[in-house]
Residue frames as a rotation matrix with the C-alpha (Angstrom) as fourth column:
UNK 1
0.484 -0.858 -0.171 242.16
-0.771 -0.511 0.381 328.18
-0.414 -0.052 -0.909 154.04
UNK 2
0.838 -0.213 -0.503 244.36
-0.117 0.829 -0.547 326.28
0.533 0.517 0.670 151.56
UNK 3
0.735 -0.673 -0.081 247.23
0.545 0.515 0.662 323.86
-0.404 -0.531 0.745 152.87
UNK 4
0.357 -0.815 -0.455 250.89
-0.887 -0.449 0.109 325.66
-0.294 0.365 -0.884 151.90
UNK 5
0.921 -0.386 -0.048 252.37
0.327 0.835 -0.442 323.11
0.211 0.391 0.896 149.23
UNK 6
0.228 -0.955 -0.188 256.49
-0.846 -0.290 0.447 322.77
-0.481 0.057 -0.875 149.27
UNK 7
-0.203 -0.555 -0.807 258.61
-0.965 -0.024 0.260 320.38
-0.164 0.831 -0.531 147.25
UNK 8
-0.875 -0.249 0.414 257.76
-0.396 0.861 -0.319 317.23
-0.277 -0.443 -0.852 149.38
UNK 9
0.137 0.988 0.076 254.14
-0.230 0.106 -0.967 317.35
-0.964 0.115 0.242 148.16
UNK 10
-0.335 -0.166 -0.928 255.19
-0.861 -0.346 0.373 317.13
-0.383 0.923 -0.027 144.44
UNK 11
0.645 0.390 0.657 253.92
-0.227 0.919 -0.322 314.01
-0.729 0.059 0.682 142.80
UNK 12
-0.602 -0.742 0.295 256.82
-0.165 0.478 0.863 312.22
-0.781 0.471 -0.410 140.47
UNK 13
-0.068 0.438 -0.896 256.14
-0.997 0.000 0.076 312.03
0.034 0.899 0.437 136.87
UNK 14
-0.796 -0.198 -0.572 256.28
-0.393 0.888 0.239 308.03
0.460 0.415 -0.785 137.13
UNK 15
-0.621 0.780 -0.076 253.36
0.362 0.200 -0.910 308.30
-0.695 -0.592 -0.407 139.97
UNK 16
-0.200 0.858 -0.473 250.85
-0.760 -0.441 -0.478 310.18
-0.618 0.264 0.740 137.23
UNK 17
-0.256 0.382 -0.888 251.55
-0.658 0.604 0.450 307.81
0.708 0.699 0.097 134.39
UNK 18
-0.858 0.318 -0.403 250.86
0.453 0.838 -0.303 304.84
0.241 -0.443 -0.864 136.83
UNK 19
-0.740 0.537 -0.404 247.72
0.128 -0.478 -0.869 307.05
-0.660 -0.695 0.285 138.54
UNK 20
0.064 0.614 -0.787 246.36
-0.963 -0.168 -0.210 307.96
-0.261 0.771 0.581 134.82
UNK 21
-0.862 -0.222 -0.456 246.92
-0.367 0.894 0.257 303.97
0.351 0.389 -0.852 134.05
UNK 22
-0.904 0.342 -0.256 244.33
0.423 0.639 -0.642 303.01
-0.057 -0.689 -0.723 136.39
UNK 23
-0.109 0.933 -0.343 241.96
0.501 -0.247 -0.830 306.04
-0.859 -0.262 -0.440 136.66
UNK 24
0.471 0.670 0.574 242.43
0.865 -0.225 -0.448 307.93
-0.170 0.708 -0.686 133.25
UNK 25
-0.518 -0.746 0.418 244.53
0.849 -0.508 0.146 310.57
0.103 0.430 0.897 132.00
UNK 26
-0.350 0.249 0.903 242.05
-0.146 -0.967 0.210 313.35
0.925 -0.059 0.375 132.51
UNK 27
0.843 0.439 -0.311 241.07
0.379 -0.073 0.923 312.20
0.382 -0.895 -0.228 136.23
UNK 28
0.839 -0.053 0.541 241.79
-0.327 -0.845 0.424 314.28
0.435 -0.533 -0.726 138.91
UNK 29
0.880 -0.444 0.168 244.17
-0.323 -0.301 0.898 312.08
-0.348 -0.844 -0.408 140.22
UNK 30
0.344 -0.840 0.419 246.31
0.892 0.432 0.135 311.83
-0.294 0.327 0.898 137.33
UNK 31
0.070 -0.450 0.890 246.57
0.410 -0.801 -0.437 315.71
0.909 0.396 0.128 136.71
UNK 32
0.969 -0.042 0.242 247.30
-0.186 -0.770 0.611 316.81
0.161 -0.637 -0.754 140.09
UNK 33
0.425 -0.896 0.129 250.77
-0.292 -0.270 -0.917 317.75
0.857 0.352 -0.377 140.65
UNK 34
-0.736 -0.467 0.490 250.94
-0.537 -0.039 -0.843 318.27
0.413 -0.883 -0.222 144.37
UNK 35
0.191 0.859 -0.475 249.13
0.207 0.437 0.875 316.47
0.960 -0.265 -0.094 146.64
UNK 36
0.154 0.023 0.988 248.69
-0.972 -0.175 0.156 317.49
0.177 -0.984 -0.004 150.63
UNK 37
-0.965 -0.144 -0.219 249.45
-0.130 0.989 -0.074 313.82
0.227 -0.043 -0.973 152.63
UNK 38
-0.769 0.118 0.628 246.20
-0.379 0.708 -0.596 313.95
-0.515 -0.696 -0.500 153.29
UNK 39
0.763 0.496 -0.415 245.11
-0.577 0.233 -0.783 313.78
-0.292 0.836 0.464 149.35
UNK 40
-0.524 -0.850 0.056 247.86
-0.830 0.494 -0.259 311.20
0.192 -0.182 -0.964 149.63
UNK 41
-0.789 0.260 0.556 245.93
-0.319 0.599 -0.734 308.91
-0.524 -0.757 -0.390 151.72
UNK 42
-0.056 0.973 -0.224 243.20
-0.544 -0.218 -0.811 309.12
-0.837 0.077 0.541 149.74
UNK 43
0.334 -0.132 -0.933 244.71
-0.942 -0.030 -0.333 308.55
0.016 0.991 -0.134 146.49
UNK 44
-0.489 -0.869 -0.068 246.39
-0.869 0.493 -0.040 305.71
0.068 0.039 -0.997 148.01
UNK 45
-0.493 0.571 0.657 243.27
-0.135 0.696 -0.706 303.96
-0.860 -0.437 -0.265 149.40
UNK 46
0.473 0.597 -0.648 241.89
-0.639 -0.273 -0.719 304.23
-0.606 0.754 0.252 146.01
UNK 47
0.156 -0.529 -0.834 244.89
-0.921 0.227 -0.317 302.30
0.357 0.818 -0.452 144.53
UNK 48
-0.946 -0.289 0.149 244.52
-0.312 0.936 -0.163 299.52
-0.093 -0.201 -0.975 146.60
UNK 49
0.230 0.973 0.029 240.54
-0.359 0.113 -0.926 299.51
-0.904 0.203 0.376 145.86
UNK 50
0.595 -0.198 -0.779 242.10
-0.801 -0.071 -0.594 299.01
0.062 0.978 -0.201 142.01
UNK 51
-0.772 -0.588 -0.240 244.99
-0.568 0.808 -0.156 296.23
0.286 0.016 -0.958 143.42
UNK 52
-0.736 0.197 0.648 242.35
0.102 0.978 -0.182 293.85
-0.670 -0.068 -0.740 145.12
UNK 53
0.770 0.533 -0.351 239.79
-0.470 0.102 -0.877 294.42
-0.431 0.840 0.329 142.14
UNK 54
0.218 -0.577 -0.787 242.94
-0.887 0.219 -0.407 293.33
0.407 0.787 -0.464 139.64
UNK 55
-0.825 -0.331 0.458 243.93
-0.561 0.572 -0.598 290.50
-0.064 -0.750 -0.658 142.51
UNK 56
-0.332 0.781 0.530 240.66
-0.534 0.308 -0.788 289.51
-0.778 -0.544 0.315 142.52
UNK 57
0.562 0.492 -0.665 239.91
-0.731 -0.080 -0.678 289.31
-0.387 0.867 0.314 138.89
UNK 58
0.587 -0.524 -0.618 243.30
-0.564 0.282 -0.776 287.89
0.581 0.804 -0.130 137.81
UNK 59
-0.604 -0.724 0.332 244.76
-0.774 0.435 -0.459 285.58
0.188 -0.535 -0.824 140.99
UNK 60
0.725 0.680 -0.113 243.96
-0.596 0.701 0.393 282.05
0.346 -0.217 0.913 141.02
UNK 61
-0.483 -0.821 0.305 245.39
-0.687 0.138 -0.714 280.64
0.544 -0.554 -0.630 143.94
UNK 62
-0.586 -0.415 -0.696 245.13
0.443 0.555 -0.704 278.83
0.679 -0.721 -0.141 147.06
UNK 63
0.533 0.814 0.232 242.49
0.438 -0.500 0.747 280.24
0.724 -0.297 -0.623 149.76
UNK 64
0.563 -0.625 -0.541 245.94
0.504 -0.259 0.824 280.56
-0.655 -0.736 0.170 152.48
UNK 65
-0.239 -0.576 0.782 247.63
0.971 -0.129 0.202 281.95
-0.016 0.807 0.590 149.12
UNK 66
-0.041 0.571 0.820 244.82
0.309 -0.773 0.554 284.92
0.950 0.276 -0.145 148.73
UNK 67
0.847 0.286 -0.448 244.48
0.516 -0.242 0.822 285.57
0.127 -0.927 -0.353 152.26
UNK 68
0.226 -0.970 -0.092 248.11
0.864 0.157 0.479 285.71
-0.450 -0.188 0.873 152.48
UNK 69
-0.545 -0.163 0.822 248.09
0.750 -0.533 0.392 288.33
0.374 0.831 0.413 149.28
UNK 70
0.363 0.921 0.144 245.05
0.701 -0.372 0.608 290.10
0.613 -0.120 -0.781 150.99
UNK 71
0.615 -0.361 -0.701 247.03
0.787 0.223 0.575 290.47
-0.051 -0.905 0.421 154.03
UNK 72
-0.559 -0.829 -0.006 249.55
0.810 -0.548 0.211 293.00
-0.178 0.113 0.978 152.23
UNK 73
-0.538 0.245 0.807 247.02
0.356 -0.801 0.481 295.14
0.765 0.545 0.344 151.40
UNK 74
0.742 0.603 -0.294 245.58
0.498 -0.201 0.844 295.50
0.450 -0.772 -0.450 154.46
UNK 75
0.096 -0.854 -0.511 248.94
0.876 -0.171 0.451 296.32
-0.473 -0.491 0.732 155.85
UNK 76
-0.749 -0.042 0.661 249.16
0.589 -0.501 0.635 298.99
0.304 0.865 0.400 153.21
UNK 77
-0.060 0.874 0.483 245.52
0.502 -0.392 0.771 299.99
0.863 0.288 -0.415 154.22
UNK 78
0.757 0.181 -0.628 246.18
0.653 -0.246 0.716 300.16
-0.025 -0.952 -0.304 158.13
UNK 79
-0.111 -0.987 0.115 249.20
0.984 -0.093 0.153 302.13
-0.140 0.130 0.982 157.08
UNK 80
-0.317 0.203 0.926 247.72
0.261 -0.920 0.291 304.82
0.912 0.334 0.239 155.62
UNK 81
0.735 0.649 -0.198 245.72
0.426 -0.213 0.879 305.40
0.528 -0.731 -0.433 159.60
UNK 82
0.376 -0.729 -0.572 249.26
0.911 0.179 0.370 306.24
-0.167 -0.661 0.732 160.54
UNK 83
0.595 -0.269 -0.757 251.37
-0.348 -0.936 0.058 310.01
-0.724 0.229 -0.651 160.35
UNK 84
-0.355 -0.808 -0.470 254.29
-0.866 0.094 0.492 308.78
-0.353 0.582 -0.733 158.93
UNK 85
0.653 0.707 0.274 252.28
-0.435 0.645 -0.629 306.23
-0.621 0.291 0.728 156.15
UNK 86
0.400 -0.223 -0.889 254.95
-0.909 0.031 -0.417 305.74
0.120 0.974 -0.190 153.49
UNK 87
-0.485 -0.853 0.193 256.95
-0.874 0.463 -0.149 303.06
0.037 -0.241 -0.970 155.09
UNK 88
-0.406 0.687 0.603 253.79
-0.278 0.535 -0.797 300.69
-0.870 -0.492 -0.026 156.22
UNK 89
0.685 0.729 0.016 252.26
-0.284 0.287 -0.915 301.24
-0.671 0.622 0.404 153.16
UNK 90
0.059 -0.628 -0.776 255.59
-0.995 0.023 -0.095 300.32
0.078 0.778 -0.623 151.22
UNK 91
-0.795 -0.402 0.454 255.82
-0.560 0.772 -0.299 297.17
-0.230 -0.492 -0.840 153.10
UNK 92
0.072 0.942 0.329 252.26
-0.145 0.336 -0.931 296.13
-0.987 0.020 0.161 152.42
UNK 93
0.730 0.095 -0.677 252.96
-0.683 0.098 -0.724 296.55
-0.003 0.991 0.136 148.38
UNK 94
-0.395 -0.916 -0.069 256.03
-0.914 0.399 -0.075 294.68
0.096 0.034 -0.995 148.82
UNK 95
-0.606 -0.103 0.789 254.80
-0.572 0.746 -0.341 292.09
-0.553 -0.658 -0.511 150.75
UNK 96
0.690 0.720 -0.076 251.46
-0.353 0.243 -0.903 291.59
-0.632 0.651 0.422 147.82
UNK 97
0.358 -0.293 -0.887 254.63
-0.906 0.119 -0.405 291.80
0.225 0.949 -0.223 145.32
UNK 98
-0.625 -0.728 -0.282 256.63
-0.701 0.682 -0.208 288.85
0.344 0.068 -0.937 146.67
UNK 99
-0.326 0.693 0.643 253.32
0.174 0.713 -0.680 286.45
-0.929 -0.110 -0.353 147.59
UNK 100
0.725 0.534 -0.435 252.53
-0.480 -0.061 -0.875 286.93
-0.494 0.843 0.212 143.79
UNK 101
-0.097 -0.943 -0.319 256.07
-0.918 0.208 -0.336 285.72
0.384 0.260 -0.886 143.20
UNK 102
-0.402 -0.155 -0.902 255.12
0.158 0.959 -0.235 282.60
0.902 -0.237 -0.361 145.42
UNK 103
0.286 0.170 -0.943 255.43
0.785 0.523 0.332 283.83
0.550 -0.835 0.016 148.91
UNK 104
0.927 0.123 0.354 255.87
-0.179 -0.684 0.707 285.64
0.329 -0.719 -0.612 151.89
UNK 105
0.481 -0.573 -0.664 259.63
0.222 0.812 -0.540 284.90
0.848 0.113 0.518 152.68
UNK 106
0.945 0.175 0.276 260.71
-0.219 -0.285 0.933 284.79
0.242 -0.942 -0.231 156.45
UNK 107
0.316 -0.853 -0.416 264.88
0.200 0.488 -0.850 285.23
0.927 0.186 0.325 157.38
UNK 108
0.477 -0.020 0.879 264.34
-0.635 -0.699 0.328 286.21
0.608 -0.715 -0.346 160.89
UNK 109
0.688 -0.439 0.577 266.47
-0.544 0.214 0.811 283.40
-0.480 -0.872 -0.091 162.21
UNK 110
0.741 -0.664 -0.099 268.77
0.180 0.338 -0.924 282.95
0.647 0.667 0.370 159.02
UNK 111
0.567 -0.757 -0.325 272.64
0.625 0.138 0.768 283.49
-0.537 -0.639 0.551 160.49
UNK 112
0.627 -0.440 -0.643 274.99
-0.506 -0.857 0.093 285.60
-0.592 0.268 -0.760 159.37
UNK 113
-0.268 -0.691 0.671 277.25
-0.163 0.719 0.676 284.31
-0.950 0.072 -0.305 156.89
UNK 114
-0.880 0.224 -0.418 276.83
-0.465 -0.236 0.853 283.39
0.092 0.946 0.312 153.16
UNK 115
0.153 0.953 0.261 272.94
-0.804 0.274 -0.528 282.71
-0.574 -0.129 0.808 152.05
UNK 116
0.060 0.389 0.920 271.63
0.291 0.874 -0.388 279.43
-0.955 0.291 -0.061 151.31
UNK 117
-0.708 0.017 0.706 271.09
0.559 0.624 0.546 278.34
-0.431 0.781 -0.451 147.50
UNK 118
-0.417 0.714 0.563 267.91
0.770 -0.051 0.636 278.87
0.483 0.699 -0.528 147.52
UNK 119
-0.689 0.064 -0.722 267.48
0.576 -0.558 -0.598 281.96
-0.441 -0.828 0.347 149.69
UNK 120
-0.395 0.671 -0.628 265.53
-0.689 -0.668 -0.280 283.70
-0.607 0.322 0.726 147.28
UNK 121
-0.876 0.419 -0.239 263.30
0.003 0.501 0.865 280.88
0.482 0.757 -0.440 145.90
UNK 122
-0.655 0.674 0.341 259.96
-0.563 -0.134 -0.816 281.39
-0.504 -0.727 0.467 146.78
UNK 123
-0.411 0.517 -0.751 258.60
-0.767 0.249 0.591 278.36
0.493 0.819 0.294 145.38
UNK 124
-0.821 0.155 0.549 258.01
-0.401 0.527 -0.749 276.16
-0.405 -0.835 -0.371 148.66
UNK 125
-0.509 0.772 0.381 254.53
0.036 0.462 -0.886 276.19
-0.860 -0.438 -0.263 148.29
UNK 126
0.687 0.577 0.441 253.25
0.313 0.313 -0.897 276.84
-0.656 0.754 0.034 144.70
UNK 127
-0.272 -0.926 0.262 255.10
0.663 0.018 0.749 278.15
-0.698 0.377 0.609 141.38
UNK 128
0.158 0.421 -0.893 254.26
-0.200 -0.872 -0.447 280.82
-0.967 0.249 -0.054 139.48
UNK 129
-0.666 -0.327 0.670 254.29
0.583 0.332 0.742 280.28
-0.465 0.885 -0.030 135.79
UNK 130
-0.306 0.453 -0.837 253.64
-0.356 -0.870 -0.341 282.68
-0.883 0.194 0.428 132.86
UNK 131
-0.086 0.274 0.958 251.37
0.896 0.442 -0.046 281.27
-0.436 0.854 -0.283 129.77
UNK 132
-0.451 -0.232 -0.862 250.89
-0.304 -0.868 0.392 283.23
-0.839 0.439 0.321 126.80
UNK 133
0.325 0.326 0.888 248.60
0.625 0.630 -0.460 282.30
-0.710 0.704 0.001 124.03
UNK 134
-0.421 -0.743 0.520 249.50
0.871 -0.173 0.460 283.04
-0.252 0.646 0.720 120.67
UNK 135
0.450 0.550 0.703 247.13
0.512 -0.804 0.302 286.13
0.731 0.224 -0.644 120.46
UNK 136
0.953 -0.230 -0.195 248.51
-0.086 -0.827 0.556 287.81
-0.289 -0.513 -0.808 123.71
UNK 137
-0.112 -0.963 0.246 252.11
0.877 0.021 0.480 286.65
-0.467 0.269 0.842 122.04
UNK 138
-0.024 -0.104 0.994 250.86
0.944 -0.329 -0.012 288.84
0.328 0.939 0.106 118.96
UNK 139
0.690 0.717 -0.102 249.64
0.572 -0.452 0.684 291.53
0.445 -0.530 -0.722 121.24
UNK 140
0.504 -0.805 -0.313 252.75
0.235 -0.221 0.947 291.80
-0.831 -0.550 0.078 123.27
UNK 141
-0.339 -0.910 0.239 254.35
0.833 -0.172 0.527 292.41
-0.438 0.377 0.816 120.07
UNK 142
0.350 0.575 0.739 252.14
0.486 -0.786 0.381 295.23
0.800 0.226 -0.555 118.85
UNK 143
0.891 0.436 -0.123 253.13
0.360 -0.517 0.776 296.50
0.275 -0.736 -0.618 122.33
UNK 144
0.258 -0.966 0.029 256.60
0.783 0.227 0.579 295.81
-0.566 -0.127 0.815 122.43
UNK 145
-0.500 -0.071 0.863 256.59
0.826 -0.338 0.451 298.17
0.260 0.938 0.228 119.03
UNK 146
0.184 0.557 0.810 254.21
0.324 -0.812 0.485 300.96
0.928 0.173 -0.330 120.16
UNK 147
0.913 0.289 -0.288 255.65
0.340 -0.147 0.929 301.06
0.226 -0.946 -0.232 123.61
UNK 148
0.537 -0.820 0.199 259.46
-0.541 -0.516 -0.665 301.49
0.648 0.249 -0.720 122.54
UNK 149
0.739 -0.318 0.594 260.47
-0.373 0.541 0.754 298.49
-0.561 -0.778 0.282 124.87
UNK 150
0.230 -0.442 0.867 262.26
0.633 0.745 0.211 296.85
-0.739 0.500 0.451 122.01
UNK 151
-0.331 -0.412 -0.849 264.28
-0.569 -0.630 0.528 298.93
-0.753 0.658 -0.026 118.95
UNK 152
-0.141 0.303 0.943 262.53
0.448 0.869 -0.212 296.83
-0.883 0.392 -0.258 115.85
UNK 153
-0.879 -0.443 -0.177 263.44
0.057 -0.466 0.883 297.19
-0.473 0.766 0.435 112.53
UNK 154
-0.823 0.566 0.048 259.99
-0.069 -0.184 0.981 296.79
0.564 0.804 0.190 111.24
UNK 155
-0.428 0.722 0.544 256.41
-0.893 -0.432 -0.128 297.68
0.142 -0.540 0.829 112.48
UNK 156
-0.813 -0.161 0.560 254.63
-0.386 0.869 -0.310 294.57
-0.437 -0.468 -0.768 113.78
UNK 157
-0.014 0.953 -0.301 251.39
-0.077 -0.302 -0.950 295.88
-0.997 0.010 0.077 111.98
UNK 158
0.470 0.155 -0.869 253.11
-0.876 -0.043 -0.481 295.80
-0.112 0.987 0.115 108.48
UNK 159
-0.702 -0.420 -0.575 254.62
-0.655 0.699 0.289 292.70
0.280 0.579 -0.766 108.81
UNK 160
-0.206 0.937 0.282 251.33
0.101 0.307 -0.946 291.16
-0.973 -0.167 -0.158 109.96
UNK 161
0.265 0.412 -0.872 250.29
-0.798 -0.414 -0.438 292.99
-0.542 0.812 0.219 106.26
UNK 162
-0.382 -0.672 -0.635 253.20
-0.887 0.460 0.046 291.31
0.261 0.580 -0.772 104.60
UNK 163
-0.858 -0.292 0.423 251.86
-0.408 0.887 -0.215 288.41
-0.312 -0.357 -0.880 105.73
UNK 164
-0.053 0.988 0.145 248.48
0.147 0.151 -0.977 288.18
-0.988 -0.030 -0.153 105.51
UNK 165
0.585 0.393 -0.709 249.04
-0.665 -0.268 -0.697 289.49
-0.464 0.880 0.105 101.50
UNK 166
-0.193 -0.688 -0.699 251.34
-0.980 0.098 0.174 286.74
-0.051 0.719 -0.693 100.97
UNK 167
-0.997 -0.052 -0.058 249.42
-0.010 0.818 -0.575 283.99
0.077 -0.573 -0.816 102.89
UNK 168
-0.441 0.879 -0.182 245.99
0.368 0.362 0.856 285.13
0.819 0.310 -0.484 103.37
UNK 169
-0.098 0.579 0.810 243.69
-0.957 -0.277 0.082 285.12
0.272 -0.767 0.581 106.29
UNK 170
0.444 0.825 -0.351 243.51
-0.533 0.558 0.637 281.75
0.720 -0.096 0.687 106.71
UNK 171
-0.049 -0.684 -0.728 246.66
0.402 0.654 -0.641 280.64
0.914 -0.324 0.243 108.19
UNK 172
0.670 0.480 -0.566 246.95
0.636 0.023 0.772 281.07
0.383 -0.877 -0.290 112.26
UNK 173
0.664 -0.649 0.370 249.02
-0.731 -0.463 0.501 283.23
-0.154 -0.604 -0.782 114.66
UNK 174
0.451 -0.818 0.357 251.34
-0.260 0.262 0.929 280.14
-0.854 -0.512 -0.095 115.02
UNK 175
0.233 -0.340 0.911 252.33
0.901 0.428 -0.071 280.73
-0.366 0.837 0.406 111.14
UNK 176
0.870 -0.074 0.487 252.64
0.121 -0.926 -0.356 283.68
0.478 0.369 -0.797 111.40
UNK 177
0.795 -0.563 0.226 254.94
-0.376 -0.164 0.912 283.58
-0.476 -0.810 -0.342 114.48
UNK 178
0.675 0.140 0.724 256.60
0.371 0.784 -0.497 280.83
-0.637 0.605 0.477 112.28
UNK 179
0.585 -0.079 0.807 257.56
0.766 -0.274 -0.582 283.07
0.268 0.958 -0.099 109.34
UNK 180
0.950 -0.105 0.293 257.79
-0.247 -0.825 0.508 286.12
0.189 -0.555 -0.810 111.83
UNK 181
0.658 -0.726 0.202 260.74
-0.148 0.139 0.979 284.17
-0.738 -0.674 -0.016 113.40
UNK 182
0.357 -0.450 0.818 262.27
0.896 0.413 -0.164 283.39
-0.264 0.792 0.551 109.70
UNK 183
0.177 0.032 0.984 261.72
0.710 -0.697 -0.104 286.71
0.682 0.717 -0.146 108.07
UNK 184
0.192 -0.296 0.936 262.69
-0.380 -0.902 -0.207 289.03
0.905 -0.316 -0.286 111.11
UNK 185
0.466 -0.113 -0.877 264.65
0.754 0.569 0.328 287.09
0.462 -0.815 0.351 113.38
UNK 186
-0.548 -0.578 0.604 266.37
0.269 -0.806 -0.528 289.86
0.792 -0.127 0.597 114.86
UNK 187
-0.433 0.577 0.693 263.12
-0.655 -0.729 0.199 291.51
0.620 -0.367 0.693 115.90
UNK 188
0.802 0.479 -0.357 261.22
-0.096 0.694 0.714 288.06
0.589 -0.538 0.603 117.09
UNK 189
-0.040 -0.485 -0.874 264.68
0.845 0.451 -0.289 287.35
0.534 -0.750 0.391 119.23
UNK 190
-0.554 -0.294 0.779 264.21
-0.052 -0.922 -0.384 291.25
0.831 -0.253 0.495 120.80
UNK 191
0.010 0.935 0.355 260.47
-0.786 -0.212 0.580 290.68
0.618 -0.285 0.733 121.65
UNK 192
0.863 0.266 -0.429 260.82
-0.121 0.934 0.336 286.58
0.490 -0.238 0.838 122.62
């Protein structure tokens, strides 16, 4: 006997594209519409199998740092063992997002009254910092341009051309960038 779907079961169009991001546009659990909570649960435990694989792969930290980070997903995981899962498991993603940010931040015995300075620095204990070599620069603009993040007067792919037929192949990314920032400042101040 199937479950009786109703509106609450629907799945938000911003949950497939994130669902088909991870497992694939034709997997099952980016074309299902509705989901019962307890193909919910499932789907969810699956997306944190996919966060600490990405955590794993791409956080270099601290061993109280990662633990710390670990920690939200468990919370997240022990969440789902619950009826009412959404809240637990919201807290658990939260709690991964803002220890990727730095930390865990703790105002249970702030006062009332205006916040501190630095109430929302979470740099106590390490700092987060984003490099970028000049290939994922070039990248990010190829994306910037095929994602619609950024309104650019010219494709990143033909001025790459334009370059490369006035210059060559031999010069680097950081002559291109260079030129890029001459010959379409506009676009390089959209993207940068």
């Amino acid at each position: 006997m199937s479950k009786e779907h109703n509106d609450n079961d629907l799945v938000p169009n911003v949950m497939r594209v994130q669902l088909s991001r991870f497992f694939g546009s034709q997997s099952r659990e980016a074309r299902a519409t509705r989901r019962t909570t307890a193909e919910w649960k499932r789907t969810l435990k699956r997306v944190l199998g996919e966060l600490d694989k990405y955590i794993s792969e791409n956080v270099d930290t601290d061993d109280v740092h990662f633990l710390i980070i670990l920690s939200g997903l468990c919370a997240a995981d022990e969440a789902l063992k619950e009826k009412n899962f959404w809240p637990g498991y919201a807290e658990g993603i939260t709690r991964v997002a803002l220890c990727l940010l730095g930390e865990y931040p703790d105002h249970r015995k702030r006062q009332k009254g205006r916040k501190a300075h630095d109430h929302y620095n979470l740099q106590k204990f390490r700092t987060v910092r984003w490099l970028q070599t000049r290939n994922q620069r070039l990248l990010t603009l190829f994306a910037a341009w095929e994602y619609g993040f950024s309104q650019l007067g010219k494709n990143p792919h033909e001025a790459l051309r334009e370059f490369r037929d006035q210059y060559g192949f031999r010069p680097s990314y950081k002559k291109f960038f260079d030129w890029y920032k001459k010959t379409y400042p506009a676009d390089y101040c959209k993207v940068y």
